[in-house]
PyMOL CGO cylinders between C-alpha atoms (Angstrom):
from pymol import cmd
from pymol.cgo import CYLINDER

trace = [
    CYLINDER, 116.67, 158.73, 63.69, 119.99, 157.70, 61.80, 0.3, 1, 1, 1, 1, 1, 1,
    CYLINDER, 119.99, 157.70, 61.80, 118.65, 160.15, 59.08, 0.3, 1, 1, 1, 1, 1, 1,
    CYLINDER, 118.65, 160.15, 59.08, 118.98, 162.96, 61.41, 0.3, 1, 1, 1, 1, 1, 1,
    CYLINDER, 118.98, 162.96, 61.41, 121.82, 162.21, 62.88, 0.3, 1, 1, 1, 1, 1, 1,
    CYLINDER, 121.82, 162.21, 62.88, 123.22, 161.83, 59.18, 0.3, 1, 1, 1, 1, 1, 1,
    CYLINDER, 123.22, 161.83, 59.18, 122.26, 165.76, 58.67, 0.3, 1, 1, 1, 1, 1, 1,
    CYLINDER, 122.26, 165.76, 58.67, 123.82, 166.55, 61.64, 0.3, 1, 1, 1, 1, 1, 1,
    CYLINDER, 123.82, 166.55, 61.64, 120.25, 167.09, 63.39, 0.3, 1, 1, 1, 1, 1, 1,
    CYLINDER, 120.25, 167.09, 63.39, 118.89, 165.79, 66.80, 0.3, 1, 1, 1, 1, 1, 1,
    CYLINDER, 118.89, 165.79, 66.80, 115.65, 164.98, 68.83, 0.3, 1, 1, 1, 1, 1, 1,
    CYLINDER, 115.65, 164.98, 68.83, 115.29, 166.31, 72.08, 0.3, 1, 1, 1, 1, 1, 1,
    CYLINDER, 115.29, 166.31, 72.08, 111.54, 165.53, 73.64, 0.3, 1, 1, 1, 1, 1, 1,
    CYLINDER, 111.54, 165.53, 73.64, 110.02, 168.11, 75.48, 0.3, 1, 1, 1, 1, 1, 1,
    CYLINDER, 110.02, 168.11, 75.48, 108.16, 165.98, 77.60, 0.3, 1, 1, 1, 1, 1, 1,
    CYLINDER, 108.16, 165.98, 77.60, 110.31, 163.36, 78.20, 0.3, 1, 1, 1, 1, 1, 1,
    CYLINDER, 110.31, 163.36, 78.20, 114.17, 162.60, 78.87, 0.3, 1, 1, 1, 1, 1, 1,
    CYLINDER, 114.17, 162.60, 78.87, 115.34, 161.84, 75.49, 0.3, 1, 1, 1, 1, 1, 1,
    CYLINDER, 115.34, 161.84, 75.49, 117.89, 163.99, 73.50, 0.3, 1, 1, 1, 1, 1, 1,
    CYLINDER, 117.89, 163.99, 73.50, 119.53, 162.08, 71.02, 0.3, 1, 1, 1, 1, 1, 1,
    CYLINDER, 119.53, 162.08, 71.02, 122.19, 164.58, 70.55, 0.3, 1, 1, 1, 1, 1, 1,
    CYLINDER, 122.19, 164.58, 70.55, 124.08, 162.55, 73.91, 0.3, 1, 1, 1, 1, 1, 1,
    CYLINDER, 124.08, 162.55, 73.91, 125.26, 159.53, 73.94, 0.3, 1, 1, 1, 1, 1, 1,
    CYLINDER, 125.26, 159.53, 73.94, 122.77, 158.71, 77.02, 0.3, 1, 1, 1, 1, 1, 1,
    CYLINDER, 122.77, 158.71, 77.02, 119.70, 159.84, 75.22, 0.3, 1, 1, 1, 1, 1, 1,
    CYLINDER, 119.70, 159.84, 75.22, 120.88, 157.81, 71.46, 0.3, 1, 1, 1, 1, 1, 1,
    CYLINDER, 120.88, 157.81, 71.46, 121.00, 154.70, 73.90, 0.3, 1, 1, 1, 1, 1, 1,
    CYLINDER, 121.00, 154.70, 73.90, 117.55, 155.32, 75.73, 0.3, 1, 1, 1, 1, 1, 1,
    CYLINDER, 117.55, 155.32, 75.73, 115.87, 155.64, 72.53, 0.3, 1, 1, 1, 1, 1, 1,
    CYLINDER, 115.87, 155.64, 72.53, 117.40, 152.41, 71.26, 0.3, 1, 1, 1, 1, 1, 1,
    CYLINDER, 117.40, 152.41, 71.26, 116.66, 150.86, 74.33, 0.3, 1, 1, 1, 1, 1, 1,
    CYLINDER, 116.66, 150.86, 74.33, 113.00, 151.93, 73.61, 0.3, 1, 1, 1, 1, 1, 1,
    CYLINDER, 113.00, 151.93, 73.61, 112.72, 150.38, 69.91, 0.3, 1, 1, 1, 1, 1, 1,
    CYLINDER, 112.72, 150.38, 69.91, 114.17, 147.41, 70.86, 0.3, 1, 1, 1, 1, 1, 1,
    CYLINDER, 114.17, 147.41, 70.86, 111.67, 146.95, 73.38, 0.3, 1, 1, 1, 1, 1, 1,
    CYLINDER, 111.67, 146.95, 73.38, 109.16, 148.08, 71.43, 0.3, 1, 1, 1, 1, 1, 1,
    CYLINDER, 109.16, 148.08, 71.43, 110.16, 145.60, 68.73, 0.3, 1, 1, 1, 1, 1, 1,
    CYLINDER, 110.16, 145.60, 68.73, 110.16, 142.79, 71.41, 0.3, 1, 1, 1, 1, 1, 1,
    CYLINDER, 110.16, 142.79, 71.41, 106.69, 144.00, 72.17, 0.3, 1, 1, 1, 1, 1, 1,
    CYLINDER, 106.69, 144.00, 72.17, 105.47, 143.83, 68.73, 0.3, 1, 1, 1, 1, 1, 1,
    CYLINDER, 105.47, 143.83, 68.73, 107.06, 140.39, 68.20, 0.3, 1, 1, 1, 1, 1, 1,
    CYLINDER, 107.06, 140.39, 68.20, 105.25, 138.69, 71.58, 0.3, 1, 1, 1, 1, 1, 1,
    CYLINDER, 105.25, 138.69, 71.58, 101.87, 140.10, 70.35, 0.3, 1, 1, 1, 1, 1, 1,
    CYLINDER, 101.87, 140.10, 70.35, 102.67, 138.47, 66.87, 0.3, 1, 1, 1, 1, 1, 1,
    CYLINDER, 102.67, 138.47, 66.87, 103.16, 134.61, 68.71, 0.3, 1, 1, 1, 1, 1, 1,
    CYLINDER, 103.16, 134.61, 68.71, 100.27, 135.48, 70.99, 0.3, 1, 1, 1, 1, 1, 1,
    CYLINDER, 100.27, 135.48, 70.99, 98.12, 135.86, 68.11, 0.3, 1, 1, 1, 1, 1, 1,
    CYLINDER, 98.12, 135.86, 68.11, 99.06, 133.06, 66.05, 0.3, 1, 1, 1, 1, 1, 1,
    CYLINDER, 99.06, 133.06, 66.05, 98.88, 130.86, 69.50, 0.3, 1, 1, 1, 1, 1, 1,
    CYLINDER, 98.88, 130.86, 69.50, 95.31, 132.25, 69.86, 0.3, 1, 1, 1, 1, 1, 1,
    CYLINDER, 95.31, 132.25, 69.86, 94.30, 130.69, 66.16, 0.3, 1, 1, 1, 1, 1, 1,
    CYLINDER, 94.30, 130.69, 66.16, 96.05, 128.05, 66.48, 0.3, 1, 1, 1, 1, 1, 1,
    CYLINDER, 96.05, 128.05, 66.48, 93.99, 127.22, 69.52, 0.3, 1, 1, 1, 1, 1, 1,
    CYLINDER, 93.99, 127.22, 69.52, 90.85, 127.98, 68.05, 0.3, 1, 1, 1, 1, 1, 1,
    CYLINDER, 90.85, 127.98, 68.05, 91.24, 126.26, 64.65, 0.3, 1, 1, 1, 1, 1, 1,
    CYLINDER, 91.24, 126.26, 64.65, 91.66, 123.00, 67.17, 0.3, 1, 1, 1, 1, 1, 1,
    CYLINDER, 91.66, 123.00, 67.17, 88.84, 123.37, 68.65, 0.3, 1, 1, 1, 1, 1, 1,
    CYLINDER, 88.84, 123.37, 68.65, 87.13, 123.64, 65.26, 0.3, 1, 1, 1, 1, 1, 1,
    CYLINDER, 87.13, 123.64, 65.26, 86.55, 127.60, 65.07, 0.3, 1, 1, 1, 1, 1, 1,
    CYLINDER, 86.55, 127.60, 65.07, 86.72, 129.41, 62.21, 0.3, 1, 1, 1, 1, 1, 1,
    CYLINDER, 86.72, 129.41, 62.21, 87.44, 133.01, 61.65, 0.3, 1, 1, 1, 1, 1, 1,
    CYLINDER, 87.44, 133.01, 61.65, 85.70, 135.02, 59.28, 0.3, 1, 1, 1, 1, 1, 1,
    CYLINDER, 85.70, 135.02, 59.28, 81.78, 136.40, 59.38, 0.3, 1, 1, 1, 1, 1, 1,
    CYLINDER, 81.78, 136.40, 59.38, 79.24, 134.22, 59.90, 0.3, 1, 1, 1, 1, 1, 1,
    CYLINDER, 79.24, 134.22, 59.90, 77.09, 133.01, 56.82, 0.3, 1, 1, 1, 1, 1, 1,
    CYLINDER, 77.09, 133.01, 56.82, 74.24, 135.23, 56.15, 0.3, 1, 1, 1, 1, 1, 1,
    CYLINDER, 74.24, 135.23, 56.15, 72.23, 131.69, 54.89, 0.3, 1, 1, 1, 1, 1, 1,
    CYLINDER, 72.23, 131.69, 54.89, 71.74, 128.50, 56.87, 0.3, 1, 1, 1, 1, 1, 1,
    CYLINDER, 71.74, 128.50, 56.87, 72.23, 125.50, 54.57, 0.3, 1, 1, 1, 1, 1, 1,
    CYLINDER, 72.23, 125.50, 54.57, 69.08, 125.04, 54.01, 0.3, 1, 1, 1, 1, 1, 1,
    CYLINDER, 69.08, 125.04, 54.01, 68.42, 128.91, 52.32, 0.3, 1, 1, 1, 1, 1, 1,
    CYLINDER, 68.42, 128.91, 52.32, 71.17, 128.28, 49.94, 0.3, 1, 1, 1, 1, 1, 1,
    CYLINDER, 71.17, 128.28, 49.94, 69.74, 124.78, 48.84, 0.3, 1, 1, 1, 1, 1, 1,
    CYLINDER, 69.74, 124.78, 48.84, 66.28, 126.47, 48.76, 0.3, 1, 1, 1, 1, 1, 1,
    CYLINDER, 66.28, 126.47, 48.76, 67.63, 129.87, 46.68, 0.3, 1, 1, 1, 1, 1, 1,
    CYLINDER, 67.63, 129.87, 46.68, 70.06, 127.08, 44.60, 0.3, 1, 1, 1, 1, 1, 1,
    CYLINDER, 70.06, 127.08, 44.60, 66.48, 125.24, 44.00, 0.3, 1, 1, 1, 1, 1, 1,
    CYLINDER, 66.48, 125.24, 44.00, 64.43, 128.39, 42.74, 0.3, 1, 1, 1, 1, 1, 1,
    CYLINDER, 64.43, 128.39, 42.74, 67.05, 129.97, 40.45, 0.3, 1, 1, 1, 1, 1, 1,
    CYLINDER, 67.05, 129.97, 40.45, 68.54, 126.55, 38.30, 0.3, 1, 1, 1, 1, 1, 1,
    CYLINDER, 68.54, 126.55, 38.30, 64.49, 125.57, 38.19, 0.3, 1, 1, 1, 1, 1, 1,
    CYLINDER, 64.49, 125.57, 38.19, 63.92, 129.10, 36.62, 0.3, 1, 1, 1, 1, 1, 1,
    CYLINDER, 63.92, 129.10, 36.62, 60.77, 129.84, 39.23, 0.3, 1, 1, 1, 1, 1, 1,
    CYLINDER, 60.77, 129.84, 39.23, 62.89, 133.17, 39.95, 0.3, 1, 1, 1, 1, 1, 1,
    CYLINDER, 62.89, 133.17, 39.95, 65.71, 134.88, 38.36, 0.3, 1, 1, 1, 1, 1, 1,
    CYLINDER, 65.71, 134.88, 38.36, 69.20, 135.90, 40.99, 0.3, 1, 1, 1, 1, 1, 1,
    CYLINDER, 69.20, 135.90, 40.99, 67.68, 139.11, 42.18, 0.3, 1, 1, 1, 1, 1, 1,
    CYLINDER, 67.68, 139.11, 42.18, 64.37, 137.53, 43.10, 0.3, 1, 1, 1, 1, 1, 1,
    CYLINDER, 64.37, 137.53, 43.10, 65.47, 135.57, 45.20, 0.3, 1, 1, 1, 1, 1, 1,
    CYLINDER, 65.47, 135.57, 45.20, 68.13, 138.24, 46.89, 0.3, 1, 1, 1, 1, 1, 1,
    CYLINDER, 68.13, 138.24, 46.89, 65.18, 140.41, 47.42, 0.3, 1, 1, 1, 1, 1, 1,
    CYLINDER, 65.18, 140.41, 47.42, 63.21, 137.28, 49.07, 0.3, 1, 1, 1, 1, 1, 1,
    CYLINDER, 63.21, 137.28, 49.07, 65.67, 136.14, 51.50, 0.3, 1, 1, 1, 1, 1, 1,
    CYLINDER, 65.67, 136.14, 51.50, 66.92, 140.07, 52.06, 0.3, 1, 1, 1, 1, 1, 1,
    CYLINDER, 66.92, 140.07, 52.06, 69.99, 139.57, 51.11, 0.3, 1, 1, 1, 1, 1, 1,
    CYLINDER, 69.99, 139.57, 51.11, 72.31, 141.47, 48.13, 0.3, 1, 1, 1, 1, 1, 1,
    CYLINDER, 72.31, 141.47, 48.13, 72.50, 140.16, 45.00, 0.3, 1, 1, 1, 1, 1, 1,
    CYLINDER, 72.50, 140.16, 45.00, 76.03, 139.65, 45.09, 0.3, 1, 1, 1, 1, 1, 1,
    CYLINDER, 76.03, 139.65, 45.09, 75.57, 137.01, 47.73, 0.3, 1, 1, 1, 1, 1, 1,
    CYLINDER, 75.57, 137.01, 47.73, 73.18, 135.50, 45.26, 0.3, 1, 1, 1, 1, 1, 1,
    CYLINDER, 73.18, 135.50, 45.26, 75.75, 135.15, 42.73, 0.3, 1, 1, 1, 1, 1, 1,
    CYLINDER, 75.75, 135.15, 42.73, 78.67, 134.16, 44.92, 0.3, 1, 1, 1, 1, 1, 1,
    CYLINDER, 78.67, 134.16, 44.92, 76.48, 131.46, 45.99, 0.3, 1, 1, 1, 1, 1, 1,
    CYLINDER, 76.48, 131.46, 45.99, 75.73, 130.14, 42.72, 0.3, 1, 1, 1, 1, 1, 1,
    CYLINDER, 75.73, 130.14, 42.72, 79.20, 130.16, 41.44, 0.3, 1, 1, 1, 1, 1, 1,
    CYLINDER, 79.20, 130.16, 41.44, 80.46, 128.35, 44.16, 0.3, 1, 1, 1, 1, 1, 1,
    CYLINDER, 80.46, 128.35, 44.16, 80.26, 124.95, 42.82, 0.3, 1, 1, 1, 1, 1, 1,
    CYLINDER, 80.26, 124.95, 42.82, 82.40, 123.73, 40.70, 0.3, 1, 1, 1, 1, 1, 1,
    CYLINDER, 82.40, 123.73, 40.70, 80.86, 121.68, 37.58, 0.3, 1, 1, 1, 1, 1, 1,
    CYLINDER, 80.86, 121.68, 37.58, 79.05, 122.44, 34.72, 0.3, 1, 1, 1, 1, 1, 1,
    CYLINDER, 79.05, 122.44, 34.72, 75.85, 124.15, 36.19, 0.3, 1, 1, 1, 1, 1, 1,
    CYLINDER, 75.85, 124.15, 36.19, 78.83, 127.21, 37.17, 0.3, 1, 1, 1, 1, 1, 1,
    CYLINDER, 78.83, 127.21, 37.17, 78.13, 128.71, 34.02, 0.3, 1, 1, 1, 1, 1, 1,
    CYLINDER, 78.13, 128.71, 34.02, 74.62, 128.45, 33.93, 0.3, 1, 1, 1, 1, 1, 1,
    CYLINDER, 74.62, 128.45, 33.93, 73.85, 129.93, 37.75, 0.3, 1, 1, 1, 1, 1, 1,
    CYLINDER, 73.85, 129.93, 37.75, 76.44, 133.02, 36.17, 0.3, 1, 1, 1, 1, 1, 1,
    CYLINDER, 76.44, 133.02, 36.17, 74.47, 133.79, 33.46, 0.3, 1, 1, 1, 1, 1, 1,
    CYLINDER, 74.47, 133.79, 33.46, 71.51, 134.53, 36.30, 0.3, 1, 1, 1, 1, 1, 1,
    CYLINDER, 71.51, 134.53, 36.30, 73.12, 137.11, 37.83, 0.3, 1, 1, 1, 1, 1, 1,
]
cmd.load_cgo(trace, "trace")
């Protein structure tokens, strides 16, 4: 709005009171961004409250895991044992192959580099 009043415009809604080009109107409007700001800044604490909250009571955000623990040991098992390669085992549990490889480069050690090369 301070750019239009720079160029010697104004705003003037049609559908409500507000005409910047008065003194009454350039105060309504600020009126209305500051409480729009105040509004923005309440939701902001809410939110951050709400997480808060849950991350005490032991929630996480975030999807849920498409594999139980026991699916990733199992799919862990079948690809470092060389029974089946990444995508066999993607296609078995009906999951992408992506997933696959995420989940075998999440530990960190030696075998990292080996469950890679897999994918």
């Amino acid at each position: 709005m301070e750019r239009l009043a720079e160029a010697g415009a104004g705003f003037r809604s049609l559908t409500e009171a507000i005409d910047t080009t008065t003194p009454a109107g350039r105060m309504l409007l600020q009126m209305a961004g500051a409480f729009a700001a105040f509004e923005r800044a309440m939701l902001k604490e809410r939110t951050k409250a709400g997480l808060d909250s849950a991350r005490e009571e032991g929630r996480i955000g975030g999807r849920r895991p498409k594999l139980s623990p026991q699916q990733q040991a199992e799919i862990r098992t079948m690809v470092s044992k060389g029974d089946k390669t990444a995508a066999d085992a993607a296609r078995l549990s009906q999951i992408h192959p992506a997933t696959v490889c995420r989940l075998l480069a999440r530990p960190a050690s030696a075998k990292k580099a080996r469950y890679a090369e897999s994918c």
